[in-house]
N, C-alpha and C positions, 0 to 999 in steps of 0.2 A: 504493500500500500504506500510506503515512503516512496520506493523508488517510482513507484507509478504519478506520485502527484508531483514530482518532480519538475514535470514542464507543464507548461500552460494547458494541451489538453487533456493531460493527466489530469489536473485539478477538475477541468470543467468535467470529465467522464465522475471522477468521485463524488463531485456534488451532487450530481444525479442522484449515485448510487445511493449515500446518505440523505438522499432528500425523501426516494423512494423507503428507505427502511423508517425514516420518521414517521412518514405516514401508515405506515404497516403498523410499527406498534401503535397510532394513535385509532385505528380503525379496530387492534384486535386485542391491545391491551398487553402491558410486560408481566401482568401477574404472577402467570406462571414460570419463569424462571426463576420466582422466590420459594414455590413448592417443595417441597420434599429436602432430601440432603443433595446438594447440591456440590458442584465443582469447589463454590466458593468457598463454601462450610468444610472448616476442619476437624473441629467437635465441639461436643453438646455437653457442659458438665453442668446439670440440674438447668437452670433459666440463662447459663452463658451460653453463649454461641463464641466460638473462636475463629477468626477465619484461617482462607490455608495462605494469607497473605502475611498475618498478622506472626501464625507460625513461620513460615518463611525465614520474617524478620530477624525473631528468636533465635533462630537453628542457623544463618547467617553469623549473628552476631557470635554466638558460641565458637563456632568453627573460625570465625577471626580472632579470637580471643586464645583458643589453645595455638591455633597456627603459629601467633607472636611468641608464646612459650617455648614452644617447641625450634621457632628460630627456621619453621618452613612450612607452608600452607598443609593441612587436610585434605585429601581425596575423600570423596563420597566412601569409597572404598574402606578406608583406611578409618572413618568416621565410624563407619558400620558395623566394623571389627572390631574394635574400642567401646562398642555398645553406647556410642555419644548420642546415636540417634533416638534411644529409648531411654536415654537419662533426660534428654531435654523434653521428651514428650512428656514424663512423668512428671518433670518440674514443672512444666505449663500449665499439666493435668491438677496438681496437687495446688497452684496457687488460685488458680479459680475455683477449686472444690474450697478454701478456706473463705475466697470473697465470701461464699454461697454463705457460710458457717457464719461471715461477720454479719453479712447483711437478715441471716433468720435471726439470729440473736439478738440484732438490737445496736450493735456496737457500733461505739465513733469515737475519733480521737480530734481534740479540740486542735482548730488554729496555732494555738500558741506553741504547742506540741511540736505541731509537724514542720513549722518556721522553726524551731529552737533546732531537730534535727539536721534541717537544712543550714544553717546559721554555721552550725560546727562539722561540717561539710568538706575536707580539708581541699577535695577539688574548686572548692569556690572560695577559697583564701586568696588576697594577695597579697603583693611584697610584704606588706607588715603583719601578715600572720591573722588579717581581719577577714570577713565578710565582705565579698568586690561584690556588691549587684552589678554590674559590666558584665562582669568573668559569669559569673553567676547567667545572666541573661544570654552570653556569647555561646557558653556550652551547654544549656541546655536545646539552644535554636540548632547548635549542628548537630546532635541526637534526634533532629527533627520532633520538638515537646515545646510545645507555647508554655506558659508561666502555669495558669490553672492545670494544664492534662499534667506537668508534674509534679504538683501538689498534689495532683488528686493520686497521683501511682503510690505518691511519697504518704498518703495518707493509706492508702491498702496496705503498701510493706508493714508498715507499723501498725494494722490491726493483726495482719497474719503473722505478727512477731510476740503481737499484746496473747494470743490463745496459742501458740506455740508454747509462748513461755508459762502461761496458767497451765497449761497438759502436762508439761515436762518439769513442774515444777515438785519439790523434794526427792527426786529420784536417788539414791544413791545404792553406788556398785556396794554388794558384799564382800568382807571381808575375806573369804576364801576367794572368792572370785580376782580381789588384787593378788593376792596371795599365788591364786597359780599360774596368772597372767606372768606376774612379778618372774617367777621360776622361769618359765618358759623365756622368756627373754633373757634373761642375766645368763642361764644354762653358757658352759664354758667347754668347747671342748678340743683338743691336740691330737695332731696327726702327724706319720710317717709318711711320705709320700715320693712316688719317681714319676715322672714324665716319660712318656715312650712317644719318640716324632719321628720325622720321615726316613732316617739313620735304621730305625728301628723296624722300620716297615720293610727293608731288604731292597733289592734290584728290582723295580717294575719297568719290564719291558714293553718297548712302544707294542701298540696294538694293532692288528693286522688289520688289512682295511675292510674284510668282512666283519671283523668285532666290531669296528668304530660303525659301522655301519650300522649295525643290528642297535649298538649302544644307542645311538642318535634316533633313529625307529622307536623306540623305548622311551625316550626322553626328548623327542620333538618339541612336547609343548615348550619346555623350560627355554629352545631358544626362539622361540618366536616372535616374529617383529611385533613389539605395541603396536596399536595405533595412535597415529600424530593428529596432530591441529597446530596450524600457522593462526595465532592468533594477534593481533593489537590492541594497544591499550594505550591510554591515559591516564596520567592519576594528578589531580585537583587536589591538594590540600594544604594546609599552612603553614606545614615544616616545609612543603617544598614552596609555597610561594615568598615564604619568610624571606629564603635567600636571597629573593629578586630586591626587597625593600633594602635602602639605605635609611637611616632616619639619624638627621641632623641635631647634635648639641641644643640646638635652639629650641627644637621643638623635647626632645627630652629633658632638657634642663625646666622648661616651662612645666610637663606633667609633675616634674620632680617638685617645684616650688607648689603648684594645686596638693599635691598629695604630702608634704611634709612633716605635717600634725601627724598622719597617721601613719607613717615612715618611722616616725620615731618613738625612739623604747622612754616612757613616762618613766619618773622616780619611784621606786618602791621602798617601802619601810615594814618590820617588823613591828606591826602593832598590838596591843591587848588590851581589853579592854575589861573594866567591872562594875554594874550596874545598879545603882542603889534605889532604894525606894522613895527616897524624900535627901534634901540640900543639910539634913542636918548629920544623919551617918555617910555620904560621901566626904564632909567636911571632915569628920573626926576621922574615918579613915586618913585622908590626905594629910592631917595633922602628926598621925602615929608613923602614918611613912616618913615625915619628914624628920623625924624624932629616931627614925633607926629600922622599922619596923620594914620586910621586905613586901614587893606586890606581891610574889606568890604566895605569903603567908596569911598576908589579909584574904585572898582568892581562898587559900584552904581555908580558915576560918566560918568563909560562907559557904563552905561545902560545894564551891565549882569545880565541875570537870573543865580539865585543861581546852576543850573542844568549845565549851560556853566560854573562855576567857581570850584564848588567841585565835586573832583572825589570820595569820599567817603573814607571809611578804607580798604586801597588795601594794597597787598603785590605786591613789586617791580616788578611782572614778569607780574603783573595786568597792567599797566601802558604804553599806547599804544608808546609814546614816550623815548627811552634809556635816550636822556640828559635830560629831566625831572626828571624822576626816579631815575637817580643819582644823584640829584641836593637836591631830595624829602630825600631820604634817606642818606644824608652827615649832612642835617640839625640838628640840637638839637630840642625840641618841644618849640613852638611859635614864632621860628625863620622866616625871608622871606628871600631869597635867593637873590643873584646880578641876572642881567640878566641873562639868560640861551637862550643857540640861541640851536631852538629844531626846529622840523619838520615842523610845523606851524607857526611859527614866534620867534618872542623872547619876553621870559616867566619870568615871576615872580612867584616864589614857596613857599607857606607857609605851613609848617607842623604842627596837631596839635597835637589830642592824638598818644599816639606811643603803640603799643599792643608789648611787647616780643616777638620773636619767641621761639618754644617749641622742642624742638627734644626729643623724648621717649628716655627711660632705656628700655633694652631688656626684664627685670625680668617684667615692666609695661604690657606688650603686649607680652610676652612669649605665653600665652597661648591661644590669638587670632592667632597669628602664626601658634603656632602648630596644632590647630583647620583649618586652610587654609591648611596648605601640607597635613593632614590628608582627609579634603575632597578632594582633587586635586588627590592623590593617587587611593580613591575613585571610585572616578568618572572613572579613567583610569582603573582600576580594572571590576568595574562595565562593559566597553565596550570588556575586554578580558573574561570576566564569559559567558556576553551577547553571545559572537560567542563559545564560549564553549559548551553552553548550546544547541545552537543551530545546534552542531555536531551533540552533541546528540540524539535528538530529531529527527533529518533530519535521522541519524542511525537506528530509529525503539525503542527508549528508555521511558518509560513512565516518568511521571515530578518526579514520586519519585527514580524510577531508577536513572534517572540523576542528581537529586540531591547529591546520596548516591557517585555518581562517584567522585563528583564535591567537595566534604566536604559540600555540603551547607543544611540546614536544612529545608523540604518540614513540612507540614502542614496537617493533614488531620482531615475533617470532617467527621465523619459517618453519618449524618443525619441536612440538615438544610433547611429553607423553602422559598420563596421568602423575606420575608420582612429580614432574615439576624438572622431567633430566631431557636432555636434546640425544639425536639421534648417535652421539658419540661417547655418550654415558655420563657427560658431566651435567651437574645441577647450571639450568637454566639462569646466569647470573644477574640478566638485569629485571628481575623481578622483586619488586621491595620487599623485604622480608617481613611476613606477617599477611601479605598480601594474599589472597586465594582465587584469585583470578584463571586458574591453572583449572581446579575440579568448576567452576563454574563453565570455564567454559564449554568442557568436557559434558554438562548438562545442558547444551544449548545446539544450536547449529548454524551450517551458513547463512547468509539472510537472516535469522533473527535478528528486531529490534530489542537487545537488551536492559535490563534493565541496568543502572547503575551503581557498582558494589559502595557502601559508606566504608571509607579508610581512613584512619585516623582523621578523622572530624574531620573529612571529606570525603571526595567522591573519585571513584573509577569507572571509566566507560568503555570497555570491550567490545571487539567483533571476531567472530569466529571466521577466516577467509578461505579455509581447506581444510580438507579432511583427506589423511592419508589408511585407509582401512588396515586393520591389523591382517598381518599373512603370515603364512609359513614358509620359513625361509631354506632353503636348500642345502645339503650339508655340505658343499663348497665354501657358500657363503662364510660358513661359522664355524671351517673346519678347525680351529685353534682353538677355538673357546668349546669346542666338544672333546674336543682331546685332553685339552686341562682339566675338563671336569669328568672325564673319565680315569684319568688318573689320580683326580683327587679321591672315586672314591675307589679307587683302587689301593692305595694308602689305607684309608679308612677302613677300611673291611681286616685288611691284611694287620692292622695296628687293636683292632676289635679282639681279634683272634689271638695277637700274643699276650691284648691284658686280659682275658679270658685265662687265657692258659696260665699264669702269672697268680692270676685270685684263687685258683685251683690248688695248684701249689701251695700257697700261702696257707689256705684251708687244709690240706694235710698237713703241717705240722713243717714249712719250711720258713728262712729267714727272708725276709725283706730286704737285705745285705746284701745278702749271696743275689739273689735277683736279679738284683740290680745291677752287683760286678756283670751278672751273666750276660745283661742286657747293655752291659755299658755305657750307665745312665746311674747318677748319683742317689742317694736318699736324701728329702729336703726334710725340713720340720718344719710344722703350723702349731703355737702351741695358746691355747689359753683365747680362743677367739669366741663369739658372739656369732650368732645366725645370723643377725646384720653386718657384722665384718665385712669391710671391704681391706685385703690384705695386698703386697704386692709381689707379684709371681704366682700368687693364688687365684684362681679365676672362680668367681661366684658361682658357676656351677658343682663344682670342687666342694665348698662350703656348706652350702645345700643337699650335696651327696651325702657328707660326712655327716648332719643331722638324722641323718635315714638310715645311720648305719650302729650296729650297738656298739661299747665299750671292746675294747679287743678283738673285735671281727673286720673283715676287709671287705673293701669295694673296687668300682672303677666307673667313670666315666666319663666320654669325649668332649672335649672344648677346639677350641677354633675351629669351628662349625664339622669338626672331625677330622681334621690333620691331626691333632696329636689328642692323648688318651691320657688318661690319669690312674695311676691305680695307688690305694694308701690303706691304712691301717687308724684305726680309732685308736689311741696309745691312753686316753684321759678322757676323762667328762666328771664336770664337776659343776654343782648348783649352789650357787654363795647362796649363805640366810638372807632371809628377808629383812630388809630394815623401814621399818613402817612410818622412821621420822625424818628417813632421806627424802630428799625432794624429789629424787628421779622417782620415787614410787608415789608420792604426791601429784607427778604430772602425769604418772598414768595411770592416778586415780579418778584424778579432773576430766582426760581423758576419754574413760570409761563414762565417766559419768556422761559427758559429750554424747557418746554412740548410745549410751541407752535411752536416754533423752532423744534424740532421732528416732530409735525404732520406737521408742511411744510418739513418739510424732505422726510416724508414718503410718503407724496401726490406726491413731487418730485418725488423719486423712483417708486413710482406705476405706474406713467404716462411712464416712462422711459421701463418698465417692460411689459406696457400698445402697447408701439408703437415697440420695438424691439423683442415682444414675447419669454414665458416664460413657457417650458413644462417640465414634473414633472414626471417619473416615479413612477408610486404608490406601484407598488409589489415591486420596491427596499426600497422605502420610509419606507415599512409597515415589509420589514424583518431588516435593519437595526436600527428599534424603536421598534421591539421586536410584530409588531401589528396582526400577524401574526401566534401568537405563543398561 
């Protein structure tokens, strides 16, 4: 349809076309496409409706969010094997099953609440460590959330956090249950061990070309060409537009003078305070302090906890009472004040340590400054490119066209395969990292108008231009790389068999030593390690053998993916006492507590889920997780 409206009687054939289907619905009515469960509808938990756009969004955001982790995009694939795609449904599932639970109950959390959360928000801090409404207003518009729809999300969290925490509250693990937890991880155990590697595996000789042959018949799939996609891109976003902006002293030094008050760290003072009932026992106290008598002592006399007497190291604006605070800050340090008649009574003020206030030099924070108008610029940039782009695009222009329109710099791959590698095995390098433009497109095709991926509080816009279909490649092709892996497992097998025969041994009643000499390979020692151990020369498969193996018996098994073999001996295993007032058994008591606390959560939810019913579109489920494809 883009390409088609393209030129003048592109446009005029489409108007038609849409003028006719207006009249259609208006003669026979759209109703019915809202019937039933539809394409739109991605599920139904009690009175939500979810759509499969809205999931989409979800299931997007997730998979860019582990991509940046992991330090390289998700495949669908690779999604759905990690079970990412039925954790995020569950989570979508389980927060609408709690709306449902807030909204029958009755529950709401006030205003002040949900601003106090947002307030201490550390994403919406600036330089001085405050509340920016700016920053605040900038990044909730590139999440695409006006002021209210984030309020109102930020008001859901905090009811499905308010009856989380009521369900899951007093839960505590059992005492045996720390107890055998505690064991099972402290558990300690030492090993003898030898390596057996390719020295060990003997002469394999090349293989005849009827073997290679037969081997390759056998194991065809393994070298089979993926299939490719040459795709392009663009990526719109503030980190990258940042770089384009210079911004001038003049104009940073000017935000710098606007914003100085709040740049700078106020004075703080050790204040404390004690509160009488009438001008005549504040006086006599101040009389007795001043006579010898300490504040604390007169505090203990009236029976205050130190929590009613010090209010800590605050700065004056900290200080709920004015005539306190000024009473607090007139003082010199160690001094006590006369009476002060404040809001609560009248007070005796003692000051102790006194912190400076700090107001920055502009040259200090120049370039934090200028780094803030730079992204603010940005980001405003970013949203004027954004609909630019999107002229474009809506005009019939492909992502490179509109790039070229736009000055901005498109991307293109000739050839690259789901996991994100080119046809010569290396990873795909000029792909931002974090970026998943790779599995998307891989769910798309040629000619699709794509949708736009969100990246770092911005946008990406892809086109798929070729597809090279996956094939079977011929054993010419790949004769090097079937040969090495015919003899790799040709090693393997033959390295299988001597530490078989080796454990055999060992199991009749022979030495470890001797073995070893026979095999010409040393005995290492592992001694005193944890089932989280990570050791070095030790490969975590190794470690994990050895917990499966009892005190004095022996094992074996292969590492570097079966080039070499391990075979050792359990020499030790030992389980320290329990200590109930160390902290490492405090943190996996807290821990515990955590996971138990979740599965009564999640029994909560299911039951909720259980009686208000919860149906699940599958063909939208299975096109938006790529399952389909």
């Amino acid at each position: 349809m883009r390409k088609a409206s393209s030129n003048w009687l592109g446009k005029t054939i489409m108007a038609v076309v849409m003028g006719v289907l207006i009249v259609s619905f208006g003669i026979w009515g759209i109703a019915d496409i809202f019937k039933g469960f539809g394409q739109s509808t991605f599920a139904k938990v009690g009175g939500t409706e979810i759509s499969a756009e809205q999931f989409r969004q979800i299931y997007t955001d997730r998979l860019q969010q582990l991509g940046r982790q992991f330090g390289r995009p998700l495949t669908p694939d690779q999604a759905r094997a990690f079970g990412i795609d039925r954790q995020v449904l569950q989570q979508t599932l389980a927060e609408a099953a709690l709306d449902e639970e807030a909204r029958r109950m009755g529950l709401n959390q006030s205003d002040a609440e949900v601003l106090r959360t947002i307030y201490n928000d550390p994403n919406f801090k600036g330089l001085n460590g405050q509340f920016d409404p700016q920053r605040f207003q900038s990044v909730i518009r590139n999440f695409g959330y006006t002021e209210g729809r984030y309020i109102a999300e930020q008001r859901r969290v905090g009811l499905r956090r308010q009856i989380a925490g009521t369900v899951s509250s007093g839960i505590e693990p059992t005492k045996s249950m720390v107890e055998a937890l505690t064991r099972f991880q402290n558990e300690q155990r030492s090993i003898d061990y030898v390596t057996l590697g390719a020295a060990q595996a003997g002469t394999i000789d090349p293989p005849s070309p009827e073997a290679l042959a037969a081997y390759f018949e056998d194991h065809k799939v393994q070298f089979r060409a993926p299939e490719y996609r040459k795709i392009s891109f663009v990526a719109i976003t503030p980190e990258e537009i940042g770089k384009w902006e210079t911004v001038s002293d003049e104009d940073a030094r000017k935000l710098f003078e606007e914003r100085k008050d709040r740049l700078s760290t106020p004075e703080k003072r050790e204040v404390s305070q004690i509160v009488f009932p009438d001008a005549g026992e504040a006086q006599a106290a101040r009389a007795r302090i001043a006579s010898g008598t300490s504040f604390d002592d007169i505090a203990k006399e009236r029976k205050l906890n130190p929590a009613d007497v010090n209010l800590g190291l605050v700065a004056k604006s900290a200080i709920l009472d004015p005539a306190v605070g000024d009473a607090a800050f007139a003082l010199p340090t160690g001094e006590v004040s006369q009476p002060v008649q404040g809001r609560f009574g009248i007070a005796l003020v003692k000051v102790g340590k006194i912190e400076p206030g700090v107001t920055p030099t502009y040259e200090s924070l120049a370039q934090q400054v200028k780094n803030e108008i730079a992204s603010e610029r940005a980001r405003t940039r970013v949203a004027e490119l954004r609909d630019k782009m999107e002229d474009e695009r809506g005009g019939g222009s492909s992502v490179i066209d509109a790039a070229q329109k736009l000055k901005l710099t498109a991307v293109t791959i000739d050839a690259v395969d789901r996991s994100g590698r080119l046809p010569n095995g290396q990873v795909a390098s000029n792909i931002p990292q974090g970026l998943d433009v790779v599995s998307q497109a891989f769910n798309s095709d040629v000619g699709v108008d794509n949708d736009p991926i969100q990246f770092k509080n911005g946008y990406v816009w892809y086109d798929v231009l070729g597809i090279t279909p996956s094939r079977e490649r011929t054993l010419d092709e790949v004769r090097d790389q079937v040969e090495a892996k015919w003899r790799e497992d040709q090693v393997s097998a033959k390295l299988r068999a001597k530490a078989t025969e080796i454990v055999q041994k060992l199991d009749g009643g022979a030495k470890l030593a001797d073995e070893a000499t026979a095999a010409g390979v040393k005995v290492e020692t592992a001694a005193n390690f944890r089932r989280e151990a990570t050791l070095p020369n030790v490969p975590a498969g190794v470690i994990a053998a050895a917990f499966r193996t009892a005190k004095d018996s022996d094992g074996q098994t292969s590492v570097a993916g079966g080039s070499q073999w391990v075979v050792f001996r359990v020499t030790d295993v030992t389980v320290p006492p329990v200590d109930f007032a160390s902290n490492e058994v405090k943190q996996l008591t807290e821990a515990l507590r955590r996971s138990l606390s979740d599965e009564q959560v999640a029994q909560y939810v299911s039951k909720i889920e259980s009686d208000i019913g919860v149906t699940v579109n599958q063909a939208a489920f299975a096109q938006v997780t790529g399952a389909n494809n």
